[in-house]
FIFI-729084 format. One record per atom (N, C-alpha, C, CB): x, y negated, z negated; residue in three letters; atom name; residue number from 1. Coordinates in steps of 0.001 Angstrom, whole numbers, padded with zeros to 6 digits. Glycine has a CB too. Layout:
N
X;Y;Z;pamar;fiti;tilum
X;Y;Z;ALA;CA;NUM
...
# end
This chain:
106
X;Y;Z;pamar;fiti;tilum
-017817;059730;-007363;UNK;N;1
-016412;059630;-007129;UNK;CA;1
-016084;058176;-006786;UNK;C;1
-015969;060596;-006010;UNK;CB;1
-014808;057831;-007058;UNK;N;2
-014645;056045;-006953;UNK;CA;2
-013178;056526;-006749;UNK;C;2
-015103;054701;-008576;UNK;CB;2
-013112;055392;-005388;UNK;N;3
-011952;055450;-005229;UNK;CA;3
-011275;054035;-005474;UNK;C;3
-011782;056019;-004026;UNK;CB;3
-010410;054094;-006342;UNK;N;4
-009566;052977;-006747;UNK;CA;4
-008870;052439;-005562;UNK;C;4
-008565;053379;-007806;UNK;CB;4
-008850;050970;-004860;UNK;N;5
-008821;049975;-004423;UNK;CA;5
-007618;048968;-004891;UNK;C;5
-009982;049640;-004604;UNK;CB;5
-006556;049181;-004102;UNK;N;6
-005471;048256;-004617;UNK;CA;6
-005431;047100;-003500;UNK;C;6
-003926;049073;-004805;UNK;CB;6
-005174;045884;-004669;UNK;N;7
-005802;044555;-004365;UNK;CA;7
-004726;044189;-003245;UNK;C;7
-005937;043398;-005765;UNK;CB;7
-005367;043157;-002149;UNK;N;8
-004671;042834;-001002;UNK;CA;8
-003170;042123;-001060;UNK;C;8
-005573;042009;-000313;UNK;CB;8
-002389;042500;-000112;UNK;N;9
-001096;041966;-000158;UNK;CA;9
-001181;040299;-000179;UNK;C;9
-000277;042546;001109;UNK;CB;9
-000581;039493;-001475;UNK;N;10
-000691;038131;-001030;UNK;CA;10
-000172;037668;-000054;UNK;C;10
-000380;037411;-001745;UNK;CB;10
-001169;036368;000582;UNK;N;11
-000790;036333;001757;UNK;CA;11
000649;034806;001401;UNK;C;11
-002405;036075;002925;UNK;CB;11
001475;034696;002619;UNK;N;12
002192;033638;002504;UNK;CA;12
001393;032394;002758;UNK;C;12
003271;033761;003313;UNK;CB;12
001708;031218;002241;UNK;N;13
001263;030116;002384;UNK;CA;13
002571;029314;003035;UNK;C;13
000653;029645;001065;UNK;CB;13
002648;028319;003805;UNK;N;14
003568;027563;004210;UNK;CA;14
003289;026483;004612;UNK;C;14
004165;027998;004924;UNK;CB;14
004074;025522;005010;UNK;N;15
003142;024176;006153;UNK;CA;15
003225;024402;007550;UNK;C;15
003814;022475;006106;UNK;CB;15
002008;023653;008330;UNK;N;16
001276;024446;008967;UNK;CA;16
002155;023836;009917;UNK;C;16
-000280;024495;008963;UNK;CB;16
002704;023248;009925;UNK;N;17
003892;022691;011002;UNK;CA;17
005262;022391;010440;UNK;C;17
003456;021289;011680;UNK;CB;17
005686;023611;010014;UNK;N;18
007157;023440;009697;UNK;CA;18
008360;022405;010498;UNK;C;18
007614;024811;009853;UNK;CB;18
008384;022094;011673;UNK;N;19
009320;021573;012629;UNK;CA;19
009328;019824;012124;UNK;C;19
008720;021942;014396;UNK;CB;19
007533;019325;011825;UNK;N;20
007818;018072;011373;UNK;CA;20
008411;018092;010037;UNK;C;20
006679;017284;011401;UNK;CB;20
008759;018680;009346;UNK;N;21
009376;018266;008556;UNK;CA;21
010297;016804;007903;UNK;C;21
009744;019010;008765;UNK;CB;21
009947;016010;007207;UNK;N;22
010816;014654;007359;UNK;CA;22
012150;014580;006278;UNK;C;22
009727;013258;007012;UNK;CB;22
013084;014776;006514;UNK;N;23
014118;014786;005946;UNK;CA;23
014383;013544;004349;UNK;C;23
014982;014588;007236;UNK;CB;23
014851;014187;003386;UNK;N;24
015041;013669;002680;UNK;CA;24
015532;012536;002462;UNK;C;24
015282;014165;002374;UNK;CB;24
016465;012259;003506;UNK;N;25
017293;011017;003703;UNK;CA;25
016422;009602;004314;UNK;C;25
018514;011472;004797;UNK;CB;25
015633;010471;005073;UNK;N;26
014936;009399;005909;UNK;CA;26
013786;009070;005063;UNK;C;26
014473;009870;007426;UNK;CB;26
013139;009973;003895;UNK;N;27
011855;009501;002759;UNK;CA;27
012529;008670;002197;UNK;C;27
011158;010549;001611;UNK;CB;27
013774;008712;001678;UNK;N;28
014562;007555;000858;UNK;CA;28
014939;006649;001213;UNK;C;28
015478;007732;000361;UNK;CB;28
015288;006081;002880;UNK;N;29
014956;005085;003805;UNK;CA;29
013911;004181;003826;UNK;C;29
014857;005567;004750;UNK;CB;29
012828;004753;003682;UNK;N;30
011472;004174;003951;UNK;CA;30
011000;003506;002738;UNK;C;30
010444;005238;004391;UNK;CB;30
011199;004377;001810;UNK;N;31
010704;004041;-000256;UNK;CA;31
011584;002856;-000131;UNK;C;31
011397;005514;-002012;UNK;CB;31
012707;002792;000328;UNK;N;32
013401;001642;000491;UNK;CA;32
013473;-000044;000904;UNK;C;32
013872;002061;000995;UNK;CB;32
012672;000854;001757;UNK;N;33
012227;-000451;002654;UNK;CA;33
011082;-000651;002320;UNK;C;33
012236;-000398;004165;UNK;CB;33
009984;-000008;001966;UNK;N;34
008796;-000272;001260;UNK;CA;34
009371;-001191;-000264;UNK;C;34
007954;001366;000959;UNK;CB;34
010044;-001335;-001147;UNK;N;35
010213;-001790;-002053;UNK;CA;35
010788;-002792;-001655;UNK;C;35
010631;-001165;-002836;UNK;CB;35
011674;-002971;-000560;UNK;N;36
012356;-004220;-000157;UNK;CA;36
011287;-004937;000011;UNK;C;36
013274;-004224;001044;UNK;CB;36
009947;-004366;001154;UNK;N;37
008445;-005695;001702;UNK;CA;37
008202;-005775;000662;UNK;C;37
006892;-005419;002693;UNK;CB;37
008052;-004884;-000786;UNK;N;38
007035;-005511;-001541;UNK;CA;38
007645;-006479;-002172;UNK;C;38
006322;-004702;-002425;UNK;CB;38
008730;-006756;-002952;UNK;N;39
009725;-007519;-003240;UNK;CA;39
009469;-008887;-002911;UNK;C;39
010806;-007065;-002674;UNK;CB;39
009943;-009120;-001173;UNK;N;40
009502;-010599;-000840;UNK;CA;40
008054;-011545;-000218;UNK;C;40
010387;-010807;000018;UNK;CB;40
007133;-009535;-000625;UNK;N;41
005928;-010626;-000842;UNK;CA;41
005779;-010733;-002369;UNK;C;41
004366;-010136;-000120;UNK;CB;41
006127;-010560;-003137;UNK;N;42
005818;-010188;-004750;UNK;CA;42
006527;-012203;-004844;UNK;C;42
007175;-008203;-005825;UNK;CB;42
007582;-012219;-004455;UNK;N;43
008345;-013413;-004740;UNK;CA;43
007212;-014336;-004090;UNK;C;43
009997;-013493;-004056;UNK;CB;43
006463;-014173;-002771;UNK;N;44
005655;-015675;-002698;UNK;CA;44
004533;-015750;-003480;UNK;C;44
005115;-016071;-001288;UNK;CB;44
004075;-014777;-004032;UNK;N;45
002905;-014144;-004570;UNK;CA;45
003174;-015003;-005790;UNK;C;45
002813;-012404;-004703;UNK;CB;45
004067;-014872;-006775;UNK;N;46
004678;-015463;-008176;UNK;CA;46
004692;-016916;-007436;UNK;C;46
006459;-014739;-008860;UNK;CB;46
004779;-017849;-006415;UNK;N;47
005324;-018507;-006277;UNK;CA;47
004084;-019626;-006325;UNK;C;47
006195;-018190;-005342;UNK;CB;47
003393;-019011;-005296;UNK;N;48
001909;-019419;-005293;UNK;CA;48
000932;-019071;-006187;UNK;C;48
001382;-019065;-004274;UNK;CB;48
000712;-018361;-006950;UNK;N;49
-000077;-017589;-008068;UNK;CA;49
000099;-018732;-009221;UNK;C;49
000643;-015889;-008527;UNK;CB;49
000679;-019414;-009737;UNK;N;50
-000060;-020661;-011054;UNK;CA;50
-000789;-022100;-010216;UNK;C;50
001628;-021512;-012345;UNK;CB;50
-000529;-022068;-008875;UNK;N;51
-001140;-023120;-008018;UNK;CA;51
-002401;-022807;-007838;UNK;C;51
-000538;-023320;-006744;UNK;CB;51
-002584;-021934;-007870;UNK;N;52
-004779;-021628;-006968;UNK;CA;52
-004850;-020370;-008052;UNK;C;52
-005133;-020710;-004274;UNK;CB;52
-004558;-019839;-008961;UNK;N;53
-004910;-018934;-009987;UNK;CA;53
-006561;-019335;-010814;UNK;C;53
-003542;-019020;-011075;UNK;CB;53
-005969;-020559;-011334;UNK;N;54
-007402;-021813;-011849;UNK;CA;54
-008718;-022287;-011202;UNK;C;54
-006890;-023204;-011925;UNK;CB;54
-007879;-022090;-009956;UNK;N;55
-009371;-022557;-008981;UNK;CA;55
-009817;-020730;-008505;UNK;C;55
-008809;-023969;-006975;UNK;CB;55
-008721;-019984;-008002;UNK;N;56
-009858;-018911;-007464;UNK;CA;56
-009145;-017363;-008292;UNK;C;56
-009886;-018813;-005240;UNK;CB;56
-009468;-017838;-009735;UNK;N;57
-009242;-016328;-010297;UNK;CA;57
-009996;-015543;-009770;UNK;C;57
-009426;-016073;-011670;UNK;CB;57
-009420;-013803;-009901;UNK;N;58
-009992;-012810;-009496;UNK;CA;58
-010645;-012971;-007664;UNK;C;58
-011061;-012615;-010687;UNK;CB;58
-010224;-013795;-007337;UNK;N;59
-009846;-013973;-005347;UNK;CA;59
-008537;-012834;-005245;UNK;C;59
-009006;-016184;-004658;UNK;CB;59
-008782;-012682;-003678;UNK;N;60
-007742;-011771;-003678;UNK;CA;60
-006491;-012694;-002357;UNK;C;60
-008529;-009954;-003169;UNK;CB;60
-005317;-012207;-002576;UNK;N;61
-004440;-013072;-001600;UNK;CA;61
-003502;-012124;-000445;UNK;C;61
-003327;-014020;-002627;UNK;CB;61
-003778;-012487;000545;UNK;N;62
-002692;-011653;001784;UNK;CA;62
-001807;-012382;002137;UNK;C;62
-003251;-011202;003189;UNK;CB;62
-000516;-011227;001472;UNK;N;63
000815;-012309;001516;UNK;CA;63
001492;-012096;002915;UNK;C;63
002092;-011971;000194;UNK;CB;63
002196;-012523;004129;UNK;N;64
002846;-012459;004928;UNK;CA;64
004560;-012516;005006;UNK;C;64
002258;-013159;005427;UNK;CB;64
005708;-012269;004608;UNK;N;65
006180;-012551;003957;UNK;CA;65
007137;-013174;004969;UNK;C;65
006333;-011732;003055;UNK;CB;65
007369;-012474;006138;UNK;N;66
008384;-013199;007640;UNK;CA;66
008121;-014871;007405;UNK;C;66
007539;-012617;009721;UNK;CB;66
007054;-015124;007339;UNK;N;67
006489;-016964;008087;UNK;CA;67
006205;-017159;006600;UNK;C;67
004642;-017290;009556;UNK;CB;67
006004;-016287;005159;UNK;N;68
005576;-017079;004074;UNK;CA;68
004013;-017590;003787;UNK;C;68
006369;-018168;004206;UNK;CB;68
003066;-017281;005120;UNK;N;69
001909;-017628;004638;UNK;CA;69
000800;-016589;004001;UNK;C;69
001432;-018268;005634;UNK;CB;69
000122;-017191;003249;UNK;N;70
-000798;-016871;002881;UNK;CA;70
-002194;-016955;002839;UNK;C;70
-000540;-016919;002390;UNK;CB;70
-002961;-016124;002614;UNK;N;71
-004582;-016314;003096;UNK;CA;71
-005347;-015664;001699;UNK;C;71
-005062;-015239;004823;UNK;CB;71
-006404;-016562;001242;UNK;N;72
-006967;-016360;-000149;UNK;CA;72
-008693;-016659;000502;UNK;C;72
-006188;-017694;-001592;UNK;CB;72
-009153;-015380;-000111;UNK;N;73
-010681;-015084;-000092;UNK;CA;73
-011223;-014193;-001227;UNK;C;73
-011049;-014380;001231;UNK;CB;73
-012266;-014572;-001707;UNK;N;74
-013026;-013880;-002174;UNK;CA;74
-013238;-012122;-002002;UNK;C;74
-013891;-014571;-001838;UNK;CB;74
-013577;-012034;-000931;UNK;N;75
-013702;-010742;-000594;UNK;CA;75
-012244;-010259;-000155;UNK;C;75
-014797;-010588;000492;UNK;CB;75
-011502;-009071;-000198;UNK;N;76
-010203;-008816;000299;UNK;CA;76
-010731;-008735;001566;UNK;C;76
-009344;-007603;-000244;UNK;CB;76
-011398;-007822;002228;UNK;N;77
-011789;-007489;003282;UNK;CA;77
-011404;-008963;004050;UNK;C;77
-013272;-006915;003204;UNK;CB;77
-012048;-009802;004006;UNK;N;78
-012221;-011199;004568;UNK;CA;78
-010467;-011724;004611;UNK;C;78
-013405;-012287;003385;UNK;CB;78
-009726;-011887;003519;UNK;N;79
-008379;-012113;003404;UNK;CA;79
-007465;-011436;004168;UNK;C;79
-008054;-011946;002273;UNK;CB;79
-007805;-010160;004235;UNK;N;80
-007058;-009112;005065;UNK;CA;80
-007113;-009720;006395;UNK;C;80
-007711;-007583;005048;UNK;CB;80
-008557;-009618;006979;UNK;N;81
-008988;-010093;008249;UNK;CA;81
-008070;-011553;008916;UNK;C;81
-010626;-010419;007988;UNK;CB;81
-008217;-012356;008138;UNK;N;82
-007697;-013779;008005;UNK;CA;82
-005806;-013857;008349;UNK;C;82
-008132;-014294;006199;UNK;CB;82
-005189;-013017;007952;UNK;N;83
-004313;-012589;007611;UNK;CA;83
-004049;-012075;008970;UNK;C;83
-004399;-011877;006485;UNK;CB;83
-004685;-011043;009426;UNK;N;84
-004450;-010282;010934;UNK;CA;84
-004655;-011051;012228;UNK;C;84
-005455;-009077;011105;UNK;CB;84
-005757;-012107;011942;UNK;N;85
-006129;-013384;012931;UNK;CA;85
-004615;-013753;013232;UNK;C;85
-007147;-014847;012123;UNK;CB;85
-004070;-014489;011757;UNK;N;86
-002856;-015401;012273;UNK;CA;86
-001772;-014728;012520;UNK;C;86
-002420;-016434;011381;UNK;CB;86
-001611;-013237;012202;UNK;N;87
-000465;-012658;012392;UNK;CA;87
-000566;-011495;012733;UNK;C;87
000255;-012719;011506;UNK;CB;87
-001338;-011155;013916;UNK;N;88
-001689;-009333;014380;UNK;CA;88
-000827;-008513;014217;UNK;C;88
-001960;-008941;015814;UNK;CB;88
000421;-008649;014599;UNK;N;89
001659;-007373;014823;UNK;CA;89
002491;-007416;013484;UNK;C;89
002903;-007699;016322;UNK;CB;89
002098;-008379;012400;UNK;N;90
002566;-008347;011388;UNK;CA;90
001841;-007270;010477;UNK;C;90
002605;-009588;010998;UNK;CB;90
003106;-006975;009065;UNK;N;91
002133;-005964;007682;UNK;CA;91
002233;-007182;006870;UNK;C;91
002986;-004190;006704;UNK;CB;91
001099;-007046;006073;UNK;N;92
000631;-008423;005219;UNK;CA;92
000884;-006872;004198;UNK;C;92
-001363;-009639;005505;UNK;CB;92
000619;-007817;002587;UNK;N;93
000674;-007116;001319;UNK;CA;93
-000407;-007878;000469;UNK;C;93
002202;-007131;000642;UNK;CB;93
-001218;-007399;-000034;UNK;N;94
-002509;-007521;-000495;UNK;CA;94
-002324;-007989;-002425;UNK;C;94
-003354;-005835;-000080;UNK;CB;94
-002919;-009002;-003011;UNK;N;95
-002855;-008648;-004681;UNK;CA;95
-003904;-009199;-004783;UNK;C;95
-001695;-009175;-005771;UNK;CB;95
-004171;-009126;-006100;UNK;N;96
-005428;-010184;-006600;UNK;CA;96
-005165;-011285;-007425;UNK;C;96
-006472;-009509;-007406;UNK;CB;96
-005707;-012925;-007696;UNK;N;97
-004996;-013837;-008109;UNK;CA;97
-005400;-013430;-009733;UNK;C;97
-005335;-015346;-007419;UNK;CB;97
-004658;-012514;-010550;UNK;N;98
-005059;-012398;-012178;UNK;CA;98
-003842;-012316;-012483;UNK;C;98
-006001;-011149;-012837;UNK;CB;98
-003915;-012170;-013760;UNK;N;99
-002290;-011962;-014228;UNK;CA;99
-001377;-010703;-013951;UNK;C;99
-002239;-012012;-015726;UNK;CB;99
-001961;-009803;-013316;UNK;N;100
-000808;-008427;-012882;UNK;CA;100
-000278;-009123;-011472;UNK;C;100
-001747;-006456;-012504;UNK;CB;100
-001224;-009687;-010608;UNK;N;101
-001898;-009039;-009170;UNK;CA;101
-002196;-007701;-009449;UNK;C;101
-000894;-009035;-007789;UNK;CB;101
-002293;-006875;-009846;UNK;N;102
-003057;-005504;-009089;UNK;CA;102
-004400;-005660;-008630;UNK;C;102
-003200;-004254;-010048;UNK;CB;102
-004450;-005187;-007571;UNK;N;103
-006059;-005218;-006781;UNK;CA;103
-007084;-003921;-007383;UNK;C;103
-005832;-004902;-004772;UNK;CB;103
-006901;-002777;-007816;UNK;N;104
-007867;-002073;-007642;UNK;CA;104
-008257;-001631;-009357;UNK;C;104
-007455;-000908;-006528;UNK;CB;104
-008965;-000713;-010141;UNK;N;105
-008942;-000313;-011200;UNK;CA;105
-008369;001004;-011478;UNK;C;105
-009986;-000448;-011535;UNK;CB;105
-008353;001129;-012517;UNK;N;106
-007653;002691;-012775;UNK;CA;106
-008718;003151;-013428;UNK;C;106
-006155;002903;-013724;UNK;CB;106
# end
């Protein structure tokens, strides 16, 4: 004898902390302002990028964009670092000196 077995009620899925929720208005705030930093480091980046391109292709550069400086190393790690020395409470923006800047591969 077999008794037929009807399959379990699906369960709900939800997020596991509904209350944080971040409002739509305020994600479109931020994308905002994220495109604004990248913007005026992108502008020193172009600015400085045909000056030291020749001497340190494929170096990577940490742009600062408040004070305008910049820090170029070999290793990013090292540039990053360099970057946080002269400006701790600052966000630096990272590229590599080639013809995109993009830093990483796809």
């Amino acid at each position: 004898m077999t008794e037929s077995t009807s399959p379990k009620p699906a369960r709900r899925r939800g997020r596991i902390f509904p209350e944080i929720t971040i409002p739509p208005e305020e994600l479109a705030r931020r994308k905002a302002e994220d495109e604004a930093f990248f913007q005026r480091c992108r502008a020193i980046f172009e600015r400085v990028r045909p000056e030291v391109i020749n001497k340190h292709y494929g170096w990577y550069i940490a742009v600062e964009p408040d004070s305008g400086d910049y820090f170029i190393d070999e290793d990013k790690e090292v540039a990053s670092m360099k970057a946080r020395q002269k400006h701790p409470n600052a966000v630096h923006c990272m590229f590599c000196l080639n013809e995109t800047g993009a830093t990483g591969r796809i």
